[in-house]
Each structure stands twice: as structure tokens, then as C-alpha cells.
C-alpha positions in Angstrom: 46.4 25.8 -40.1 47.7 28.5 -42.2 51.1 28.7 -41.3 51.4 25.0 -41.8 50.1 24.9 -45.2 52.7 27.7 -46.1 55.9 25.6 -44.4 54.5 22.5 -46.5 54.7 24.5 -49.8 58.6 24.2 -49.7 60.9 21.7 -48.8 62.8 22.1 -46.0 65.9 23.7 -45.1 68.7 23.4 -42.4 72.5 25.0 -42.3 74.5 22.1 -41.9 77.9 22.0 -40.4 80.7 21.2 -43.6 81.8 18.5 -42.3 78.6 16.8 -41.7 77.3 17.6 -44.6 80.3 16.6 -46.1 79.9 12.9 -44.4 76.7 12.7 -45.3 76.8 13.5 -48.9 79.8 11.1 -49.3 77.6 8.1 -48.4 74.2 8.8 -49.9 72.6 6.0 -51.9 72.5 6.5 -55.5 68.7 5.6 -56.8 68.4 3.7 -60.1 64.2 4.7 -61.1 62.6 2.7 -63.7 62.2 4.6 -67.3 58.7 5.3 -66.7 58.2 5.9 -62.8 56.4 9.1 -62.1 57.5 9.8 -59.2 60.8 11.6 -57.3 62.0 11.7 -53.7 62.4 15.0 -52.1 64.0 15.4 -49.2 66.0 13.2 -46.8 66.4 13.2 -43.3 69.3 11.3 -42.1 70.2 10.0 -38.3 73.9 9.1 -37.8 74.6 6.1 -35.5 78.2 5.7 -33.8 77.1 3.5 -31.3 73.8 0.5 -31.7 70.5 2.1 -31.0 67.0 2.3 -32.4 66.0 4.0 -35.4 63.3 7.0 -35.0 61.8 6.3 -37.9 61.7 3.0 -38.8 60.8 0.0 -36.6 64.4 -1.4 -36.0 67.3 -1.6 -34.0 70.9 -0.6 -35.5 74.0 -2.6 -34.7 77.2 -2.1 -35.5 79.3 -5.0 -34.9 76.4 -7.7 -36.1 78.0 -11.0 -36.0 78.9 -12.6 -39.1 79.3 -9.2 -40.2 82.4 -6.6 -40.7 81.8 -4.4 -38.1 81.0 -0.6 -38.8 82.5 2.4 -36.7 79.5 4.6 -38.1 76.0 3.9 -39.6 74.2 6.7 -41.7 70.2 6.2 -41.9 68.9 8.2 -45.0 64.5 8.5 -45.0 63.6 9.3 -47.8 60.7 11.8 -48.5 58.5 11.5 -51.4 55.3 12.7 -51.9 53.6 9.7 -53.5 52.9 6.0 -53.6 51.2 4.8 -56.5 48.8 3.2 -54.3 49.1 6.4 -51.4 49.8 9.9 -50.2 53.6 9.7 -48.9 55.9 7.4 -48.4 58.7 6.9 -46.3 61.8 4.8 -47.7 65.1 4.0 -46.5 68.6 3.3 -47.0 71.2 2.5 -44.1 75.0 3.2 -45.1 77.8 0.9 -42.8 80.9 2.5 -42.6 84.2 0.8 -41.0 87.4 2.3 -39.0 88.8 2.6 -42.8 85.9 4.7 -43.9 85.3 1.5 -46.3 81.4 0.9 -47.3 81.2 -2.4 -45.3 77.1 -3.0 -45.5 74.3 -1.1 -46.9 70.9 -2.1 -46.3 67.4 -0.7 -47.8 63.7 -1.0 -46.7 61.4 -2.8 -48.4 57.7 -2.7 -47.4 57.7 -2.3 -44.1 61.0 -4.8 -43.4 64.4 -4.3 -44.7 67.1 -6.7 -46.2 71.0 -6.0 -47.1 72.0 -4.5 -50.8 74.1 -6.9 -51.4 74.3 -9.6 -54.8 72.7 -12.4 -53.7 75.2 -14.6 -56.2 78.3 -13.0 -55.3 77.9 -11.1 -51.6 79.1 -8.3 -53.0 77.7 -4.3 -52.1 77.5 -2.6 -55.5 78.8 0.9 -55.0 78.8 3.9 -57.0 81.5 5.9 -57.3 82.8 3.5 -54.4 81.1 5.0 -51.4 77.4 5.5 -53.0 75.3 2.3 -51.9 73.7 1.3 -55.0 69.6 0.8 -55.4 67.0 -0.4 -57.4 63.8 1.3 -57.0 59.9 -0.9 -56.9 58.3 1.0 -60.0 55.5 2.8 -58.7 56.3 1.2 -54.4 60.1 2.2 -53.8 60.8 -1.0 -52.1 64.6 -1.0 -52.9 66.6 -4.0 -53.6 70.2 -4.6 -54.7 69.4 -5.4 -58.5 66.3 -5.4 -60.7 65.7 -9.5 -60.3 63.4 -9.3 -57.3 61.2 -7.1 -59.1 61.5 -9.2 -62.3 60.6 -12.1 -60.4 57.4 -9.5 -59.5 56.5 -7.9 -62.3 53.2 -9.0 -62.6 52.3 -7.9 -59.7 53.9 -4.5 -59.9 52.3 -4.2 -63.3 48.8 -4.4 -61.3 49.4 -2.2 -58.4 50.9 0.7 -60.9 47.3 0.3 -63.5 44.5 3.1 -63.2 42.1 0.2 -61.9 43.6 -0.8 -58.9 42.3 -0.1 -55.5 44.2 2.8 -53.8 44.4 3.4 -49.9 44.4 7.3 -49.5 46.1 8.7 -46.5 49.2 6.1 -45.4 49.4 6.3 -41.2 52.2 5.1 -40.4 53.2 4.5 -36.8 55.3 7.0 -36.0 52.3 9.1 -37.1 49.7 7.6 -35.7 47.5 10.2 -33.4 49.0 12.9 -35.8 47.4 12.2 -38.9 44.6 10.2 -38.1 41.9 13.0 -38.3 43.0 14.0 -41.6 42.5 10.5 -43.2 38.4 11.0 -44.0 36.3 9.2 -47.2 36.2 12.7 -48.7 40.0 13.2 -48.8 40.9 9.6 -49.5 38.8 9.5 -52.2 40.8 12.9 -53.8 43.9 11.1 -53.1 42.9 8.1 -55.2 41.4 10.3 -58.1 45.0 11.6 -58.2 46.9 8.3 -58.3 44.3 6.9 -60.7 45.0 10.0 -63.3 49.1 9.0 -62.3 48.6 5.6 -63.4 51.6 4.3 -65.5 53.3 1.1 -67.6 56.6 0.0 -65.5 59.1 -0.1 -68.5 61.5 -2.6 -66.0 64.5 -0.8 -67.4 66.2 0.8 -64.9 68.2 3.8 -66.4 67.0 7.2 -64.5 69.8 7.1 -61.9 69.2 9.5 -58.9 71.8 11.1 -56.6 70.9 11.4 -52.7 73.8 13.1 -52.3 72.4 15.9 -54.3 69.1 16.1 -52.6 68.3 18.2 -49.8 69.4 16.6 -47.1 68.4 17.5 -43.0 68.7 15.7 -39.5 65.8 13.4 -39.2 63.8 15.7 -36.4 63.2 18.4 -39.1 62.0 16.5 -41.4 59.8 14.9 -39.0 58.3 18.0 -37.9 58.1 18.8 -41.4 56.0 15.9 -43.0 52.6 17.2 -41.3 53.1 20.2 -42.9 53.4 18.6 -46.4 50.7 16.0 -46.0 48.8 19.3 -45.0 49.6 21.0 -47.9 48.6 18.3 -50.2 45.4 17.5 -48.9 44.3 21.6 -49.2 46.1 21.9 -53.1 43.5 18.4 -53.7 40.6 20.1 -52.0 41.0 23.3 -53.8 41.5 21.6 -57.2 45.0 22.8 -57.3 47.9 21.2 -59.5 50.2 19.5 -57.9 
């Protein structure tokens, strides 16, 4: 157990070749964060797609040439570490970058509780863009969902006003599919109810003013099977820092 609580203390790290990193730096999401969220992603572990095939870590297929679509030469899926849910330990977002033949930003898509839908302007069809290859997304105060402006979660706010207070019911542990048989022993009443002490004390307002932008591009960034092998450790590492009465 020891070694893996002393991997989950740091992020992780991998030597990338330049121009993959390169690639994927040019067509990381930019993250707009409400004023007031408490939380930061951490790491991302991204899975490049030049053909149509399956995501390993999220429950989709990915096509390239979708019809009705522009078709993309190269899709770039960005999961998206961070270490807390307002109603859970981890969570696991994403963000899918379409690129075409001219190296054009021709769809961008980003999860949003357990589906996905396209970043696009529901008005006007168009992909907002930062710096014009940067998908752009709005952040769920408190969930992550991401959307391609702040209207869905105006429409919501309610709602996301109750699942961010101190008094409402938190779940612990998150298993997720891909980790189910790897975590499952960890999630106990002793721990959840550690985890939910935590998230109560992290208990926030959602100020619905999206103005802390965050750079993918800037975060560590590694090939999906590292930080796959990586996320026990963390969860690991978290649980013992909660048992021990630790900060985190």
C-alpha cells in the first residue's frame, strides 16, 4: 500500500514526444470556472483518435466522418482529473477536440453527467474558440458538467444552488465503471462518511459569473493509460490524508 500512497501524493508525469505535446497543447479546451467554485482540475490524460473507435474512458464510440457533420482527420479526447465533486471523491470530465484535413477546429464536444453533447451555440451553430483552436467551456459550479455557454446552468441554477449547500446529501466514493472491481473495497460507511464531512466543510454560493478561465493546455497533460494507472493511487492517497486527519 505504501508505495501507492507515495505515487498518489504527486501528479503524474510522462516525457512526451515535441510534437505530440505540441498537438496536444494546441487543442486543449480552455475552462471558464464560476467566481466562487472551489475546485481545480489536475491532470489530463488524453487519447488521440485518427480513425473511429471507442473511448477507454468514457462510454462512447468516436467517429470521424459523422453524417451531417464536417468530417475530422483527428479527434483529441482530453479526461480531465480533479480530485473533487461537490457531492463526491473524484471526478472524471471530458472534452473531445475535432480536427479536419486543414487543422480547422471542426466540432468539440464535452461530457455532461454521464452523456455528452456538442459545444456549440445552440442559436447560431457556432464552436466558440479561444485563441482559434482552444474549444471553449463552461464549467457546472460545484459538478463540471460542461456546456457551450452559461444558459443551461442558468436555466439550473436552482438546482445547482442545492447540490453545492452544506446540507445536501453527498455520495462518498464515486465507482465508476471503468473502475468497478478496483475501487469497490475502498468505498466503506467509515470512509464515505469522511468524504462527506469534507465536502460539507467545502460547501459554497455559485456566484453564476463565469470569469476564472482555465488553460488545459497548461496542465499536465499524459496518454490516457498513465493516468489510468494513476487514479488508484490518488483516490488511495486521499482516503489515508482523510483517515489520518490530514489537510488536503
Amino acid at each position: 500500500m505504501q508505495p501507492a500512497l507515495e505515487a498518489g501524493a504527486s501528479l503524474p508525469t510522462h516525457s512526451l514526444a515535441p510534437d505530440e505535446r505540441e498537438l496536444v497543447a494546441r487543442y486543449a479546451p480552455r475552462i471558464l470556472l464560476d467566481r466562487c467554485e472551489p475546485f481545480r482540475p489536475l491532470v489530463v490524460g488524453y487519447t488521440l483518435f485518427r480513425q473511429d473507435g471507442y473511448s477507454p474512458s468514457f462510454p462512447r464510440c468516436i467517429g470521424l466522418r459523422p453524417v451531417g457533420r464536417p468530417p475530422a482527420v483527428l479527434a483529441i479526447e482530453y479526461a480531465i482529473w480533479w480530485d473533487w465533486d461537490i457531492e463526491h471523491l473524484y471526478e472524471l470530465e471530458h472534452i473531445w477536440t475535432y480536427v479536419g484535413a486543414d487543422g480547422e477546429v471542426v466540432h468539440a464536444e464535452g461530457s455532461w453527467h454521464g452523456d455528452f453533447w456538442s459545444l456549440r451555440h445552440w442559436e447560431n451553430g457556432h464552436i466558440p474558440l479561444y485563441g482559434g483552436t482552444h474549444p471553449l467551456a463552461y464549467a457546472q459550479p460545484g459538478k463540471h458538467a460542461f456546456a457551450a455557454t452559461e444558459m443551461p446552468f442558468q436555466v439550473m441554477a436552482r438546482r445547482i444552488q442545492a447540490q453545492c449547500l452544506a446540507q445536501t446529501p453527498k455520495d462518498g466514493l464515486l465507482i465508476t465503471p471503468i473502475f468497478e472491481g478496483v475501487l469497490d473495497g475502498w468505498k466503506t460507511p467509515e470512509a464515505d462518511a469522511r468524504i462527506n464531512a469534507y465536502l460539507t466543510h467545502r460547501a459554497f454560493e455559485p456566484a453564476f459569473v463565469w470569469d476564472e478561465p482555465l488553460d488545459l493546455a497548461s496542465a499536465p497533460m499524459v496518454p490516457w493509460p498513465l493516468l489510468e494507472r494513476w487514479i488508484p493511487q490518488r483516490i488511495a492517497w486521499l482516503l489515508s490524508r482523510l483517515e489520518r486527519g490530514e489537510p488536503l
